[in-house]
Structure formats: structure tokens, C-alpha cells
Z-matrix of the N, CA and C atoms (Angstrom, degrees):
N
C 1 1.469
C 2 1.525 1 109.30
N 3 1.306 2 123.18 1 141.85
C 4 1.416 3 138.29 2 -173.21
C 5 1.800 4 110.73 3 -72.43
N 6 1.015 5 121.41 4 142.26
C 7 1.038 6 125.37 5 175.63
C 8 1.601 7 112.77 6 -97.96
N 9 1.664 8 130.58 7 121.72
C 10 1.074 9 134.84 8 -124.23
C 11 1.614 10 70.88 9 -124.14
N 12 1.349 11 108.70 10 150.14
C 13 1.487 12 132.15 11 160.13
C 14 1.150 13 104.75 12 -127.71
N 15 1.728 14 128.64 13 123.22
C 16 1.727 15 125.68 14 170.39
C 17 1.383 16 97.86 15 -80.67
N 18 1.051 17 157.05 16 137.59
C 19 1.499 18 156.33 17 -163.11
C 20 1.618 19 119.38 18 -144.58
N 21 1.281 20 103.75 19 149.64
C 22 1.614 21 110.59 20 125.60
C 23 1.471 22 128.95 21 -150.21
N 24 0.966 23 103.52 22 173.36
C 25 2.035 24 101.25 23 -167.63
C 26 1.203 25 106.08 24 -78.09
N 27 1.284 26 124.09 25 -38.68
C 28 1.268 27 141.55 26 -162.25
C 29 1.566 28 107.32 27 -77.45
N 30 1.215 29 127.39 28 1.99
C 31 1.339 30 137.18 29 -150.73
C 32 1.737 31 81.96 30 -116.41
N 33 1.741 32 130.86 31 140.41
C 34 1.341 33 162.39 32 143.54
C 35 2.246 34 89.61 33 -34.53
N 36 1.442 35 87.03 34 -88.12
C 37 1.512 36 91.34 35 -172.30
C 38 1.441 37 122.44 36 -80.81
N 39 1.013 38 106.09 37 18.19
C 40 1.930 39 99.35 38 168.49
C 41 1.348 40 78.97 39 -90.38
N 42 1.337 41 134.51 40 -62.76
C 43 1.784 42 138.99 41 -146.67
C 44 1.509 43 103.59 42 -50.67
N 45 1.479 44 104.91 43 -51.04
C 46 1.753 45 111.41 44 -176.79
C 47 1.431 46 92.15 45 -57.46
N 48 1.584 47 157.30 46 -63.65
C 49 1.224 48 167.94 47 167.72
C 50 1.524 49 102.09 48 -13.20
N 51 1.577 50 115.70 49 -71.41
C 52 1.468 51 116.59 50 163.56
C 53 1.262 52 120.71 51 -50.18
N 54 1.410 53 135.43 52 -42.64
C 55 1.278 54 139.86 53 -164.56
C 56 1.074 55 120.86 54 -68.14
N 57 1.944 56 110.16 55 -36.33
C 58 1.720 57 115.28 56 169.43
C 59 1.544 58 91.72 57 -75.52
N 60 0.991 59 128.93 58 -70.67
C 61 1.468 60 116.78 59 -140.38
C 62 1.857 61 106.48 60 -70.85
N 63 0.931 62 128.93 61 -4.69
C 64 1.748 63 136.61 62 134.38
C 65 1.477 64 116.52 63 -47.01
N 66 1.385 65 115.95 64 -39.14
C 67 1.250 66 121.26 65 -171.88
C 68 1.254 67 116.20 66 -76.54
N 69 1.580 68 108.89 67 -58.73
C 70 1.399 69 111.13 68 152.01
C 71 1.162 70 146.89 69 -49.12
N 72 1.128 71 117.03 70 -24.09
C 73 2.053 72 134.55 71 -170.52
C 74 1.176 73 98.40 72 82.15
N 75 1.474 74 125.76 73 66.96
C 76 1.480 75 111.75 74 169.32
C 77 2.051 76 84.85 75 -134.25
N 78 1.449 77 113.91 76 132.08
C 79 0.780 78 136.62 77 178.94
C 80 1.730 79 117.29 78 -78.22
N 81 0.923 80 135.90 79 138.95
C 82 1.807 81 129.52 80 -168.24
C 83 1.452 82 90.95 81 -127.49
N 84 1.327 83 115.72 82 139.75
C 85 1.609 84 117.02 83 145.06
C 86 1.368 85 91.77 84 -90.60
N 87 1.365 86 101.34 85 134.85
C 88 1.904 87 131.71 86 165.14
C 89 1.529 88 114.18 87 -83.45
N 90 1.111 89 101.04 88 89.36
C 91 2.481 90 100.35 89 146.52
C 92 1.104 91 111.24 90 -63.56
N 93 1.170 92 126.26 91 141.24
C 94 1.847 93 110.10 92 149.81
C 95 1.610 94 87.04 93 -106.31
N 96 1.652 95 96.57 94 153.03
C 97 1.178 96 114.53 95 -176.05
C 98 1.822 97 101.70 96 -88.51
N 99 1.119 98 143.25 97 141.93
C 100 1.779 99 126.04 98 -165.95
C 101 2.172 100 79.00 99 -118.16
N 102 1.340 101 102.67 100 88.35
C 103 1.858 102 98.85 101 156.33
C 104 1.060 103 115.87 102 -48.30
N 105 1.640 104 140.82 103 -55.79
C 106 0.996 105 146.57 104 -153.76
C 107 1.860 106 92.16 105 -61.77
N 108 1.130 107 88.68 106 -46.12
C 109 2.263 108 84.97 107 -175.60
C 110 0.837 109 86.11 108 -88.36
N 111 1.332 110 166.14 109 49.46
C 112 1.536 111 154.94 110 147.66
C 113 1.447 112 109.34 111 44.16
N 114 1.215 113 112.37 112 32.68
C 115 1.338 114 95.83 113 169.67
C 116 1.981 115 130.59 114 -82.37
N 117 1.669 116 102.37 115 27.86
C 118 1.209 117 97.82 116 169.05
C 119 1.773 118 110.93 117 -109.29
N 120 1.741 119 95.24 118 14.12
C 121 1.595 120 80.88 119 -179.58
C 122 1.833 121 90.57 120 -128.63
N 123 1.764 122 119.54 121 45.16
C 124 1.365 123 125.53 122 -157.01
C 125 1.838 124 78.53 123 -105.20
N 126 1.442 125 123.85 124 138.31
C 127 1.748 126 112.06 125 158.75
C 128 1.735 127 139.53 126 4.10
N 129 1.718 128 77.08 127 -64.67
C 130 1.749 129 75.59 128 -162.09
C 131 0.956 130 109.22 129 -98.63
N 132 1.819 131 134.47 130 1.67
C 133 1.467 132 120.66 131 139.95
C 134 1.429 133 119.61 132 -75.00
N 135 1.397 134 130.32 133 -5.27
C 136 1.377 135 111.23 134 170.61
C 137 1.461 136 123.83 135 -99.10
N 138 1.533 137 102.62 136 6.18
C 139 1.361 138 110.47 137 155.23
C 140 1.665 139 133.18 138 -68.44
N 141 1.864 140 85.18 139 -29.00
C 142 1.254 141 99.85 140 178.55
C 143 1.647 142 115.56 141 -72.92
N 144 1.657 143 96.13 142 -62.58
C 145 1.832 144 106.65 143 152.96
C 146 0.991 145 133.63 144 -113.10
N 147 1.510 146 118.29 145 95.55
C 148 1.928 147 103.64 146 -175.12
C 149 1.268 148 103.35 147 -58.59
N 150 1.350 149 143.47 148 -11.62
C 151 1.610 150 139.51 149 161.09
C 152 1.912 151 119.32 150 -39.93
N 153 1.335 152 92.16 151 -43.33
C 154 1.444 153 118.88 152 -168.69
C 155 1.487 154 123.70 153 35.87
N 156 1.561 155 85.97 154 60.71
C 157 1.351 156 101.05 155 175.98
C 158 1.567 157 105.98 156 -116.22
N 159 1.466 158 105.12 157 -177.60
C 160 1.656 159 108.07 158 163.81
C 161 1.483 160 105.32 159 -145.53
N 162 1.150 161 105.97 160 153.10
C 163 1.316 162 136.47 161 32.76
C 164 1.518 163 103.75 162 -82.95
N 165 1.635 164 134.27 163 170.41
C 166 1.072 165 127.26 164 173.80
C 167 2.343 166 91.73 165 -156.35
N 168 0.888 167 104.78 166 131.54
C 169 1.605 168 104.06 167 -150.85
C 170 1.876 169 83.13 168 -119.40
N 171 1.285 170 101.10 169 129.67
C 172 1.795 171 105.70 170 172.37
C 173 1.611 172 97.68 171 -123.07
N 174 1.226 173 111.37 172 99.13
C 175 1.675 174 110.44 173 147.75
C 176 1.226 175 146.74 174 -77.79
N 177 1.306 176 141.31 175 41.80
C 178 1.500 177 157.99 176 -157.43
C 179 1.433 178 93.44 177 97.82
N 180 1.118 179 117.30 178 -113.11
C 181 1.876 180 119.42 179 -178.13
C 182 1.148 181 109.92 180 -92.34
N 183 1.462 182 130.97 181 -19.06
C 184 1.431 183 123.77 182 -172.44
C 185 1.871 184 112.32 183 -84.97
N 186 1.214 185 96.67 184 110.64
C 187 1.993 186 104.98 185 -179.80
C 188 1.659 187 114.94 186 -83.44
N 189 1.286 188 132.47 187 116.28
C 190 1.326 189 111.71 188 174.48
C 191 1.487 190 94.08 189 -119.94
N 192 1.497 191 116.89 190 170.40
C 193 1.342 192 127.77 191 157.38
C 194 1.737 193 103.61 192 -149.42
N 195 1.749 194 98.66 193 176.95
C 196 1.341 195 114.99 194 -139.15
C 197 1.411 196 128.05 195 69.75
N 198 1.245 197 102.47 196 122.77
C 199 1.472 198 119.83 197 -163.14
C 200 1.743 199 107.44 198 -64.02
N 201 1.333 200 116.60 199 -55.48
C 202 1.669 201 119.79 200 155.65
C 203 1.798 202 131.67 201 -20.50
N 204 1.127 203 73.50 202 -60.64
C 205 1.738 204 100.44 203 -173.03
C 206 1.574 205 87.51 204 -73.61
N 207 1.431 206 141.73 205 -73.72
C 208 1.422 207 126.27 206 -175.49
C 209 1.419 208 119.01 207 -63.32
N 210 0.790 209 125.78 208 -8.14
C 211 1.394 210 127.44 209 160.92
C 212 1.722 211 126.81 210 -75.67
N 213 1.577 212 94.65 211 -23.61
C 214 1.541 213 85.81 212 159.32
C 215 1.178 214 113.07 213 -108.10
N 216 1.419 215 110.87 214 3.28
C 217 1.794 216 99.64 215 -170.97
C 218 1.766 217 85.43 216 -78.97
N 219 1.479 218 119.33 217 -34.83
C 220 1.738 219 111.83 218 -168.05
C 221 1.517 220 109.14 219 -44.32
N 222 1.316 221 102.80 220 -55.48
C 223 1.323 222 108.24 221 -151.01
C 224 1.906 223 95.95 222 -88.48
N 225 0.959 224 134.24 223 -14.23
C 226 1.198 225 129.66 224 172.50
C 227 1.398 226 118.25 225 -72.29
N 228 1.556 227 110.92 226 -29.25
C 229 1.348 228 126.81 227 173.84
C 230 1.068 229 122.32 228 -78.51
N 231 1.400 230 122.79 229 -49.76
C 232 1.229 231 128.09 230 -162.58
C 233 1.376 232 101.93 231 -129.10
N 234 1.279 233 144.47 232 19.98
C 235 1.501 234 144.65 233 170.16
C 236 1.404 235 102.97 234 -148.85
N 237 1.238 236 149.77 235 9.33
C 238 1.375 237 154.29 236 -172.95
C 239 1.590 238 109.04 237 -12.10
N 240 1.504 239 116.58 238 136.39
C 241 1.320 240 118.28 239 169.49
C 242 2.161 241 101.88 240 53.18
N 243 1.251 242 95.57 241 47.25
C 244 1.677 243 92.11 242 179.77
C 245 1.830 244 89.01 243 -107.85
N 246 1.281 245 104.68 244 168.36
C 247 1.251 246 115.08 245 -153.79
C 248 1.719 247 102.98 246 -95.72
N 249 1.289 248 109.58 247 7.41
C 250 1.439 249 114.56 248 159.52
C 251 1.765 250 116.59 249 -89.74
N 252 1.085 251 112.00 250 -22.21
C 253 1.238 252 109.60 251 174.59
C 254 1.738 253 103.07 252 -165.08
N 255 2.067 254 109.12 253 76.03
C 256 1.249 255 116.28 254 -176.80
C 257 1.668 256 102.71 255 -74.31
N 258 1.666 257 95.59 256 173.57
C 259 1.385 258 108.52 257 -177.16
C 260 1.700 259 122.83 258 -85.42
N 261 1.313 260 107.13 259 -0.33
C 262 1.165 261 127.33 260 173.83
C 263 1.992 262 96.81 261 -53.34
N 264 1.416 263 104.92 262 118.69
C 265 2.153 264 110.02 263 167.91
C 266 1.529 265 112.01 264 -52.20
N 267 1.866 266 110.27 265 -35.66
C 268 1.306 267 114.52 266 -154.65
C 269 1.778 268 84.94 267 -80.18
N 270 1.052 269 102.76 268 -73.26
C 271 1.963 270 116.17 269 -161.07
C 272 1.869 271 95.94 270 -57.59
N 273 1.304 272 118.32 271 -7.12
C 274 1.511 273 104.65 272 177.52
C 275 1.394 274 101.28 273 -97.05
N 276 1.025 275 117.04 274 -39.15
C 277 1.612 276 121.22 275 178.54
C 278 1.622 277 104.70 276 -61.92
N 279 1.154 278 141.75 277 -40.52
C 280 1.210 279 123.77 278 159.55
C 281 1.286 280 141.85 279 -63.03
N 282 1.512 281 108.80 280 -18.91
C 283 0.958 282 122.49 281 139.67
C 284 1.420 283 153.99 282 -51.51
N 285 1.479 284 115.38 283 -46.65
C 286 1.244 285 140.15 284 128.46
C 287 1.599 286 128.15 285 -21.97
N 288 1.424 287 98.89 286 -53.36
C 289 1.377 288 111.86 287 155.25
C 290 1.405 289 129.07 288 -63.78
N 291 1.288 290 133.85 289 -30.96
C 292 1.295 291 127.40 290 164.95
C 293 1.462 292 105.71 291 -68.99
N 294 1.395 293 125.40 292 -63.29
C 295 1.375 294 141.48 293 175.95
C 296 1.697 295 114.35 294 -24.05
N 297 1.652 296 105.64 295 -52.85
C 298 1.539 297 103.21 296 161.68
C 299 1.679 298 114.51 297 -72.91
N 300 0.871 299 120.41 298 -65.44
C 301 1.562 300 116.12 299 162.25
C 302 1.415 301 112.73 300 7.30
N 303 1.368 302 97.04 301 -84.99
C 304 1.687 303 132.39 302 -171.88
C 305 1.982 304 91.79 303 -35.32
N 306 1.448 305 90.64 304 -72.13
C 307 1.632 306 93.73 305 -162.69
C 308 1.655 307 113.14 306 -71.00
N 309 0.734 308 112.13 307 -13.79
C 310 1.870 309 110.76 308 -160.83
C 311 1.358 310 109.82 309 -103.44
N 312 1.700 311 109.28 310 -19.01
C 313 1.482 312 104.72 311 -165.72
C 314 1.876 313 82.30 312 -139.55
N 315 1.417 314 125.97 313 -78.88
C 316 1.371 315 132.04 314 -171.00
C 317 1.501 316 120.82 315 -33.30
N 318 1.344 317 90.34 316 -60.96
C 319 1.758 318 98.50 317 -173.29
C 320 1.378 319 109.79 318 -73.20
N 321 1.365 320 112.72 319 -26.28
C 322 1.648 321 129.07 320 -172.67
C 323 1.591 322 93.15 321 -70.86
N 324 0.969 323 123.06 322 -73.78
C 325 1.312 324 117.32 323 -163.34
C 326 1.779 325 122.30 324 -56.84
N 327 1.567 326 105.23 325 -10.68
C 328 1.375 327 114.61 326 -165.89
C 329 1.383 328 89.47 327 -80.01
N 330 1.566 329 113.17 328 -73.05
C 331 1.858 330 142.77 329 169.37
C 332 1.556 331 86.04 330 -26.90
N 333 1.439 332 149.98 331 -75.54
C 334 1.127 333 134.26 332 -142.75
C 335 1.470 334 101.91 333 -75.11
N 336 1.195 335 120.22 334 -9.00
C 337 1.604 336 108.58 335 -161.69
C 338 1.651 337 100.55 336 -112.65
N 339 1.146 338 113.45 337 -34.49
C 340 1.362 339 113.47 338 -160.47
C 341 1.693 340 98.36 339 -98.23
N 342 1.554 341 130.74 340 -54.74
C 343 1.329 342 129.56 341 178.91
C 344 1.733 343 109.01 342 -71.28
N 345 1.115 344 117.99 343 14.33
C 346 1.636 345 110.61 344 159.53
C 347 1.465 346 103.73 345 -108.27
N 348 1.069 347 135.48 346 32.59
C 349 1.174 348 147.00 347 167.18
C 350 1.425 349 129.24 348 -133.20
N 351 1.461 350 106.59 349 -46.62
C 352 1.436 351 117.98 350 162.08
C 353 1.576 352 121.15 351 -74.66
N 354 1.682 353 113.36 352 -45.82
C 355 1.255 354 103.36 353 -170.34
C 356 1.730 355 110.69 354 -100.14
N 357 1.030 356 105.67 355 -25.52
C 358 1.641 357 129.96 356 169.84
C 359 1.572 358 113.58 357 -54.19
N 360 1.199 359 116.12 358 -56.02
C 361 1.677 360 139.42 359 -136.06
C 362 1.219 361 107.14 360 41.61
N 363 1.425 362 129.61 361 69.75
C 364 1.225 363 119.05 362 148.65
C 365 1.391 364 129.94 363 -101.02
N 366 1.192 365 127.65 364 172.50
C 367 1.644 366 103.27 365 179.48
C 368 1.402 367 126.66 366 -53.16
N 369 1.234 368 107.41 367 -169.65
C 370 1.366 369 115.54 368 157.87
C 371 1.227 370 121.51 369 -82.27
N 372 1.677 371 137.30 370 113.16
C 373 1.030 372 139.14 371 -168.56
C 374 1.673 373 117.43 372 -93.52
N 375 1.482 374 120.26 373 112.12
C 376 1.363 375 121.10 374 -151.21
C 377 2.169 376 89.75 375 -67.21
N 378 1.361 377 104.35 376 -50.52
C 379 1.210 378 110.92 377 179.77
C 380 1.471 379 129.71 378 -73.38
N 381 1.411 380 115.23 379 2.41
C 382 1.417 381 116.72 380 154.41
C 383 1.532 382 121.57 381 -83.96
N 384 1.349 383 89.81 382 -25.88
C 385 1.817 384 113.73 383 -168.30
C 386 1.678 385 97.07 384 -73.45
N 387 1.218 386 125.16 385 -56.46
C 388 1.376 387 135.61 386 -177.22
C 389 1.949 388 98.68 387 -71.07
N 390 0.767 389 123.71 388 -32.95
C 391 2.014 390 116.64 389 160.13
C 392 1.408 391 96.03 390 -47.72
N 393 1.626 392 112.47 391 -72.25
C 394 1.472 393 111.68 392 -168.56
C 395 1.548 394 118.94 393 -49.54
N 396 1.331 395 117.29 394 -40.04
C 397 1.041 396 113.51 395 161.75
C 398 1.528 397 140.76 396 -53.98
N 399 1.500 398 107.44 397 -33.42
C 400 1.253 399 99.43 398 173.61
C 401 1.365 400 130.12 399 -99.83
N 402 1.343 401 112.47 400 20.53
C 403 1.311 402 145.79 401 149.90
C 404 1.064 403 124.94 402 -83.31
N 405 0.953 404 132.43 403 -13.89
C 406 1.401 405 160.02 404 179.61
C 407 1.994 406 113.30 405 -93.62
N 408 1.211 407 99.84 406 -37.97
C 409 1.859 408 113.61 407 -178.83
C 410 1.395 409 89.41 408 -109.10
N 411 1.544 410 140.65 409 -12.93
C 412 1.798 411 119.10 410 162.02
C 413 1.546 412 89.65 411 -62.40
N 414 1.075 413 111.00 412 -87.28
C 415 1.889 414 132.42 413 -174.68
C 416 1.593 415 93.01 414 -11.65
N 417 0.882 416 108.47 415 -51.44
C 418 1.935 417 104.69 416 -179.45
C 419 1.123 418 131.66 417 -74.95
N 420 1.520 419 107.92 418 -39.15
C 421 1.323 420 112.08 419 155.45
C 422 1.272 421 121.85 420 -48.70
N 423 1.641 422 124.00 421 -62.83
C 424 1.041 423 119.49 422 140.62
C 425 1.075 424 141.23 423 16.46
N 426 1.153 425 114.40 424 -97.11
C 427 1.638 426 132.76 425 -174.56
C 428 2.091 427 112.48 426 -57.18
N 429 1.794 428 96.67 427 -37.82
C 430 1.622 429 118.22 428 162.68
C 431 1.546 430 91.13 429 78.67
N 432 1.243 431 107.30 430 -122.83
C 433 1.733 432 131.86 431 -169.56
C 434 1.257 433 120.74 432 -130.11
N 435 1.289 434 105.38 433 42.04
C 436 1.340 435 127.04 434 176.86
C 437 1.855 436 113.35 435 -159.42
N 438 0.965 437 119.85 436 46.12
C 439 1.680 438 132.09 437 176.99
C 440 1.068 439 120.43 438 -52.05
N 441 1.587 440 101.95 439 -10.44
C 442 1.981 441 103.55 440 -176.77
C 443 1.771 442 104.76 441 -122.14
N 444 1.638 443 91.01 442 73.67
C 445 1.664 444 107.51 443 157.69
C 446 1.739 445 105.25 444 -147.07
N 447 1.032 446 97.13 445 -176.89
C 448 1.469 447 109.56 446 -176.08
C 449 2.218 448 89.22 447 -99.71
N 450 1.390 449 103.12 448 161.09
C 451 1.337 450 111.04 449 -156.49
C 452 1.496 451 90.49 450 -84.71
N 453 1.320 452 135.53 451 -30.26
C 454 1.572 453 105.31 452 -162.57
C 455 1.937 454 95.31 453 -138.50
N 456 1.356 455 100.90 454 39.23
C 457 1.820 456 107.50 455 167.38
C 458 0.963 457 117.87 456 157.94
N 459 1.481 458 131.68 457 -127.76
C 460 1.621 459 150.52 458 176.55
C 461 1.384 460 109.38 459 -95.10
N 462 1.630 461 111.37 460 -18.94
C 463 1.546 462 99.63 461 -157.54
C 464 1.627 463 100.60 462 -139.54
N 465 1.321 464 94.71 463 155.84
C 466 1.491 465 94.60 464 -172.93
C 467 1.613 466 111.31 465 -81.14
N 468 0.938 467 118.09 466 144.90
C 469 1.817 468 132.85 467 -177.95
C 470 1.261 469 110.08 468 -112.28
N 471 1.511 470 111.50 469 -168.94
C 472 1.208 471 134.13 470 172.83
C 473 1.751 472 106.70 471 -81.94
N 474 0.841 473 123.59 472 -22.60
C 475 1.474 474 127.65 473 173.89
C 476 1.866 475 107.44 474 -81.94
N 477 0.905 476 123.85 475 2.94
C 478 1.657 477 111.26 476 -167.50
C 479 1.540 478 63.12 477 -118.35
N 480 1.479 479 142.24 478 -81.32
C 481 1.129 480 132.01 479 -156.88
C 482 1.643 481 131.92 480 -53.94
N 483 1.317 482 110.42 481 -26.09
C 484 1.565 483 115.60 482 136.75
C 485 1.374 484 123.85 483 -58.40
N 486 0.836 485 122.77 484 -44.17
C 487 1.836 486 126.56 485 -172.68
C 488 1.764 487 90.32 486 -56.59
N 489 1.265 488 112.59 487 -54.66
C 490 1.639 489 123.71 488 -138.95
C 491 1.506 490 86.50 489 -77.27
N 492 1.166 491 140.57 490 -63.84
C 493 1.358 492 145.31 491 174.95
C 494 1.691 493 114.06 492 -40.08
N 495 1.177 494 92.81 493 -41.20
C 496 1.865 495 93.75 494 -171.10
C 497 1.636 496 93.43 495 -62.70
N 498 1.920 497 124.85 496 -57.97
C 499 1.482 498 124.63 497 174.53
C 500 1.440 499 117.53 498 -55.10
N 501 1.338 500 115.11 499 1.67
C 502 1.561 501 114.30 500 159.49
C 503 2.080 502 119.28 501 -56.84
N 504 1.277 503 74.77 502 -36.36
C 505 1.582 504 83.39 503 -157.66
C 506 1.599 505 115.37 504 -66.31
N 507 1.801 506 110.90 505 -45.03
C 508 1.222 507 123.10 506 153.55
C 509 1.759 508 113.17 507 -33.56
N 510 1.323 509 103.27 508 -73.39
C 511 1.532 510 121.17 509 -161.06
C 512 1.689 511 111.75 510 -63.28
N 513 1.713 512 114.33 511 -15.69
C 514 1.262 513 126.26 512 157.68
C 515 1.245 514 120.47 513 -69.22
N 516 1.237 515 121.92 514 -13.71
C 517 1.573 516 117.02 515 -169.52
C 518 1.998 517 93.29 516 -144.31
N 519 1.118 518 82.57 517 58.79
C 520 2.183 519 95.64 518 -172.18
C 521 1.446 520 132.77 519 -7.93
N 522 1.786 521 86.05 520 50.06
C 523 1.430 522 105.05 521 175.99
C 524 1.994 523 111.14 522 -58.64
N 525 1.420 524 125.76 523 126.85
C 526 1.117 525 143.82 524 -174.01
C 527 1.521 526 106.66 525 -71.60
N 528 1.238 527 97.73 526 111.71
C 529 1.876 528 120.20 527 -170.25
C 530 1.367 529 119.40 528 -106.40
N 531 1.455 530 103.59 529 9.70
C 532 1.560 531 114.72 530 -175.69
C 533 1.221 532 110.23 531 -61.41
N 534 1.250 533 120.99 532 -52.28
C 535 1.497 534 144.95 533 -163.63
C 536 1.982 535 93.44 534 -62.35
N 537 0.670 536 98.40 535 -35.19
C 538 1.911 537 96.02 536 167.02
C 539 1.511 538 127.23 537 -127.70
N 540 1.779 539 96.20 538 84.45
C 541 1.519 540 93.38 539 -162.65
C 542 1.702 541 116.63 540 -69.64
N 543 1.132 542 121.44 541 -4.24
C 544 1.323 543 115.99 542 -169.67
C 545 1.874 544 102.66 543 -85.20
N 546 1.293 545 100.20 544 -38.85
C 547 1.705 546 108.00 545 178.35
C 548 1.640 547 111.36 546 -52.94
N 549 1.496 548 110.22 547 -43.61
C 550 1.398 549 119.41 548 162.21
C 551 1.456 550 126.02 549 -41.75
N 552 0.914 551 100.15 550 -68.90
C 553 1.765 552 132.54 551 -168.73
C 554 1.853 553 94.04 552 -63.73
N 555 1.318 554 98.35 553 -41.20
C 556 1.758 555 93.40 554 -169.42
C 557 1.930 556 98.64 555 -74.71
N 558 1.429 557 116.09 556 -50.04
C 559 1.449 558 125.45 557 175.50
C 560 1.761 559 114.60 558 -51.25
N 561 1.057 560 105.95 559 -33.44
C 562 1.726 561 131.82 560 169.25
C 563 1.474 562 94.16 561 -67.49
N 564 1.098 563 147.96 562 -53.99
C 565 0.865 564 158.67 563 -83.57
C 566 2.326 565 102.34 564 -140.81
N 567 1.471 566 80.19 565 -63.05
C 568 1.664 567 95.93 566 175.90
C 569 1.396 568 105.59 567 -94.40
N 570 1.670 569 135.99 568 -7.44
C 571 1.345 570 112.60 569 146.01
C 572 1.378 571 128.55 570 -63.77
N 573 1.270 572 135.60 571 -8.90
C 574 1.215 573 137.55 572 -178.82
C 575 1.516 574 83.51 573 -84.68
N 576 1.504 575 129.02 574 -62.74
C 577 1.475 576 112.57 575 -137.96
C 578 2.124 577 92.08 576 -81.10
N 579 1.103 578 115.93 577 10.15
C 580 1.551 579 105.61 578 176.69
C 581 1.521 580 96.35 579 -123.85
N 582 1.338 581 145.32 580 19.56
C 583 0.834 582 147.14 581 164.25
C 584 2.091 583 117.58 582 -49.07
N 585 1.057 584 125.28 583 -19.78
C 586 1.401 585 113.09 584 130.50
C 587 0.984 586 131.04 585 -52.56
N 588 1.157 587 151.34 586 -2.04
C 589 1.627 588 147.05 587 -161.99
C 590 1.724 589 93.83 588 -147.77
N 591 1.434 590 147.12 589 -11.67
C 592 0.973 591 149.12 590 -149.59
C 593 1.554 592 89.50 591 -68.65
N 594 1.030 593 153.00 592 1.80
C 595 1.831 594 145.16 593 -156.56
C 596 1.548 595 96.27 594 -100.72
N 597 1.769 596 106.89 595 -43.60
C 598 1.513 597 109.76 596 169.68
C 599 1.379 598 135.77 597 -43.83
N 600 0.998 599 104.37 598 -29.58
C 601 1.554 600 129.27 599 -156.93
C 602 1.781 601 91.01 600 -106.45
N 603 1.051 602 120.28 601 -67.00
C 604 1.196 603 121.08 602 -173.28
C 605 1.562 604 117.03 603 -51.16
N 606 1.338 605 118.61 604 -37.67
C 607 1.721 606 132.21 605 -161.26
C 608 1.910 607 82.94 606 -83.10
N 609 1.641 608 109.15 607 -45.04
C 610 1.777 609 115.26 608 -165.07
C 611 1.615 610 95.42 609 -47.14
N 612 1.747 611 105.64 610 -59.64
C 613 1.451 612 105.55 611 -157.23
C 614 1.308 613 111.08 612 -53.08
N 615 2.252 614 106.00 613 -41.38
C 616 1.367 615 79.23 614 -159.36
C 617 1.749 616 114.84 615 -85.26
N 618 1.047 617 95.03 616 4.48
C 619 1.951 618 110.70 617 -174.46
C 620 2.074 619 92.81 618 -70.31
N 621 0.884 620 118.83 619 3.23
C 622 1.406 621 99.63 620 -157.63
C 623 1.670 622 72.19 621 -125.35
N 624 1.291 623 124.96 622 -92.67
C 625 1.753 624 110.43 623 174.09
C 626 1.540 625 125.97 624 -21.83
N 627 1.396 626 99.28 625 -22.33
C 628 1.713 627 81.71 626 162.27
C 629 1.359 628 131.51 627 -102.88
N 630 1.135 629 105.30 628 -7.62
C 631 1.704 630 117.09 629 175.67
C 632 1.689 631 90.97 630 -80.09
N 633 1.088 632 144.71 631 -40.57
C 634 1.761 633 136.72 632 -159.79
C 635 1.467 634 84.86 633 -114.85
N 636 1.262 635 126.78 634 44.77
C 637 1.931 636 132.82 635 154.19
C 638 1.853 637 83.03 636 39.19
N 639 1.169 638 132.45 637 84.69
C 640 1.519 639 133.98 638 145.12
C 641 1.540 640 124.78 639 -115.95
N 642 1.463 641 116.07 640 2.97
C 643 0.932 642 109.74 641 -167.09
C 644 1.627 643 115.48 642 -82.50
């Protein structure tokens, strides 16, 4: 039986969702979910997620959602001890640690600043914009004078591939990254090293500029 992804391209974390399971060799049948028809708040997807969000991942009977959480269930399942998310407590816990990072503070602050404007129409919020920003100069600090490694060793994880997706969203709508050259340079940086999978990313951005007329 096929392993079902509810999707969209245009989505930060459905893409990271595609990006591991490419990485791994695990094949997805793709839904797109159509918001505009509401079909994520139609019955028999909210059986699947009363969340009614996506990504939302069906493997025979077992349903998960959140893009995090399926991303390790992929590779735990079907790639075990793979070097995106090994079995090592120490190197997973740092991992883990970017992964909360990513969602609680990174991705949050991007989503709060940029989709209350795009999907909302609300203004531009000087003080959401300055959150994003200073999330934006941790991540740099961060990264220091050396932007061209992977965040928690030698090898790329599930945390560089969250990170890299969340700076999709900026760089989709040509938010100016000068002001933190290492965040640049590092995003510059991990498109080369995912450059197998680069079609994802490319079809996401432009699927998302064309639904909000940017092209």
C-alpha cells in the first residue's frame, strides 16, 4: 500500500516532508489539499486530521501530521539509524534541538510576520517584522564565520533540512538577507548540498508566487 502525503507545494513544511523522504528512497503518493475549496475542513480529511492541517501523512492505517514529527517517523521507519536522524541519544538530541528551535521560535516568527499579511491582509507589522529579525541575527550568530557546515556535525540531518525550508519562505517573497550575511551564505550554501531535490523547492516557490499573483 502507498504511502499518502495530503500536500501542497507551496507549503515551507510539506517540501521539508518531500525532501526527507527523496532522501531516503521512500516514494509518497501526493494529494494536494485545494484551501481555496476548503477541502481540508471537507469530512473525510478531518477524520484523517481534525487539526486540518498539512502536511498530514497516511501509511496503511496509521495517520500522522506535523511535518517534524513525520519526518522522523520516515526515516525511523523506513531508513533506521540513517544519518539524518541517527540513533545515537547525544547527536539525536541535538537534533531535536534544532527541530524545536525551528518550530517554536524560527518558523513561528517567519509564519507570524509574513502570513498576516499575505494570507490575512493585514498590514505590515513593524513589530512582527523586528521578531523575525531577531531570529534571524540568533541564526547568524549562530552559524558565526563559518556558514558552510551542517548545524549539528559533518552531516546533514533533519535539522539543516528544517532550517533550509523555513528560509524558503523569506527568499520566496525576496525578503533582503544582506543584513545577515552568514544566514545567506549558509542558505546559498545548502542549495548546492540538496541540489538533487532542488525541483521541489523550485516548482514550491514558484506554486506559491503564483497563487498570491507574484510572478
Amino acid at each position: 500500500m502507498s504511502i499518502v502525503l495530503y500536500q501542497l507545494n507551496a507549503s515551507p513544511p510539506c517540501r521539508a516532508v518531500r525532501i526527507v523522504a527523496r532522501l531516503i528512497g521512500i516514494v509518497l503518493e501526493l494529494k494536494d489539499v485545494n484551501f481555496t475549496a476548503k477541502e481540508h475542513m471537507k469530512e473525510d480529511f478531518l477524520k484523517l486530521n481534525p487539526m486540518h492541517t498539512i502536511p498530514t501523512l497516511q501509511d496503511d492505517t496509521f495517520v500522522l501530521w506535523e511535518s517534524r514529527a513525520i519526518m522522523r517517523y520516515l526515516v525511523d521507519m523506513y531508513a533506521p539509524d540513517h544519518s539524518l536522524y541517527p540513533k545515537d541519544v547525544r547527536k539525536r538530541a541535538l537534533i531535536d534541538q534544532f527541530l524545536d528551535y525551528d518550530l517554536g521560535t524560527f518558523y513561528r516568527s517567519i509564519a507570524d510576520y509574513f502570513y498576516s499579511y499575505i494570507l490575512k491582509g493585514e498590514p505590515k507589522s513593524v513589530q512582527k517584522e523586528e521578531t523575525f529579525r531577531n531570529s534571524l541575527r540568533s541564526v547568524d550568530t549562530l552559524l558565526g564565520d563559518k556558514p558552510r557546515r551542517f548545524l549539528t556535525g559533518p552531516q546533514m540531518t533533519l535539522a539543516d533540512v528544517a532550517l533550509m525550508e523555513s528560509l524558503t519562505l523569506p527568499e520566496t517573497l525576496n525578503y533582503d538577507l544582506s543584513s545577515f550575511p552568514s544566514v545567506k551564505a549558509w542558505y546559498e550554501w545548502m542549495e548546492a548540498r540538496l541540489s538533487t531535490v532542488n525541483e521541489i523547492n523550485v516548482e514550491g516557490i514558484e506554486q506559491f508566487r503564483a497563487c498570491f499573483g507574484m510572478q
